[in-house]
C-alpha positions as CSV (number, residue, x, y, z in Angstrom):
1,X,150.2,123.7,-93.7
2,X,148.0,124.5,-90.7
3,X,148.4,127.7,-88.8
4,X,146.3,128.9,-85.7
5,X,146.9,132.2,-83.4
6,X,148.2,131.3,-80.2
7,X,145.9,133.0,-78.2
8,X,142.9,130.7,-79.4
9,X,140.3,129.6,-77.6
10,X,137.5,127.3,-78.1
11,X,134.5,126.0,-76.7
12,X,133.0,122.4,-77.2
13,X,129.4,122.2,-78.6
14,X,129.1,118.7,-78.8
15,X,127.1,117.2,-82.4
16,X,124.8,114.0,-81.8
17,X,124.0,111.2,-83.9
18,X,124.9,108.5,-85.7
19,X,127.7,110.0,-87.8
20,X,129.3,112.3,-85.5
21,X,132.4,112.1,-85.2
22,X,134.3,110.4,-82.6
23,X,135.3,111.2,-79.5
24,X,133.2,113.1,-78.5
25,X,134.2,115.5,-76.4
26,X,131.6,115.6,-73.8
27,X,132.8,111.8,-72.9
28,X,136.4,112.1,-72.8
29,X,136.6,114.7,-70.1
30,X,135.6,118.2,-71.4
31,X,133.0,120.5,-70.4
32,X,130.6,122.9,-71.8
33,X,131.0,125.5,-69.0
34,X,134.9,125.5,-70.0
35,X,136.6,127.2,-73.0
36,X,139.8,125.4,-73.7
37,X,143.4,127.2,-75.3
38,X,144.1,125.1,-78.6
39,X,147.3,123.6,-78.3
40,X,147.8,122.4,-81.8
41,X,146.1,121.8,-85.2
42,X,146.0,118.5,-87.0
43,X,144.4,117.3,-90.4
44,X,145.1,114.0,-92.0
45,X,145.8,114.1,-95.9
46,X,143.1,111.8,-96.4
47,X,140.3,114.2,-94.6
48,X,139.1,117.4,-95.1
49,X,138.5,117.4,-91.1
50,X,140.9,119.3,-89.0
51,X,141.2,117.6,-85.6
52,X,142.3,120.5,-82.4
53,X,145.0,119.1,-79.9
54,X,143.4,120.4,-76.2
55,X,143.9,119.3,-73.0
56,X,140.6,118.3,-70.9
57,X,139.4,118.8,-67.7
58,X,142.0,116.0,-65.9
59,X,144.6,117.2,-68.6
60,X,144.6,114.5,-70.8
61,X,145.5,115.1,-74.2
62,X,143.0,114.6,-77.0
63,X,142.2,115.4,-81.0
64,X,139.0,116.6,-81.0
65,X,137.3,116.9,-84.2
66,X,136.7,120.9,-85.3
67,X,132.9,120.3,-85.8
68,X,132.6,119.6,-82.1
69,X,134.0,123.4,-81.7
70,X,132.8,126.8,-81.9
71,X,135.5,130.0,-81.5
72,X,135.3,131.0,-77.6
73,X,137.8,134.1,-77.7
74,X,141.6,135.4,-78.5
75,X,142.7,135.9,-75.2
76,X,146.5,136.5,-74.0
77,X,146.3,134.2,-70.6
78,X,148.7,131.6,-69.4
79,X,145.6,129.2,-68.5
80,X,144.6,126.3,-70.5
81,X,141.1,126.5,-70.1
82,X,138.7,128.8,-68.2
83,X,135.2,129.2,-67.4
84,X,133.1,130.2,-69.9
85,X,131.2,133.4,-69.2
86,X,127.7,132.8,-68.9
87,X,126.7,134.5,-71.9
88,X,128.5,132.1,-74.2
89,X,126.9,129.3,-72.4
90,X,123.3,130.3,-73.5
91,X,124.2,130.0,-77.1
């Protein structure tokens, strides 16, 4: 069983190469000047990789792979995503 907070947030930092793992977020619609509110966990019995259910830019639905995210915040908001304060960015 899988359990996350509700309020979650996360931000994509994108791996490269070869073996990363696929999609990759920065192709399929998401930004890094966003944080986006996970909408659900999933993780195959066959993996140890957990893939989070979020909603792009164009609101398309996708499983993005947890290695492609960092934790943005716990934040009680409505919104799915938001911009991601300048700070954070500069990581």
């Amino acid at each position: 069983m899988l359990a996350f907070h509700p309020n979650l947030f996360v931000r994509v930092e994108q791996l490269e190469g070869p073996r990363s793992p696929q999609p990759r977020p920065l192709e399929s619609g998401f930004s890094v000047t966003c944080m986006y509110r996970v909408l659900g966990v999933y993780s195959p019995s066959e993996t140890a990789e957990a893939y989070f259910i979020l909603a792009n830019d164009t609101d398309q639905m996708w499983f993005i792979s947890q290695r492609h995210l960092r934790f943005a915040c716990l934040l009680d908001s409505p919104s799915q995503r938001l911009p991601l304060p300048l700070e954070m960015q500069l990581r």
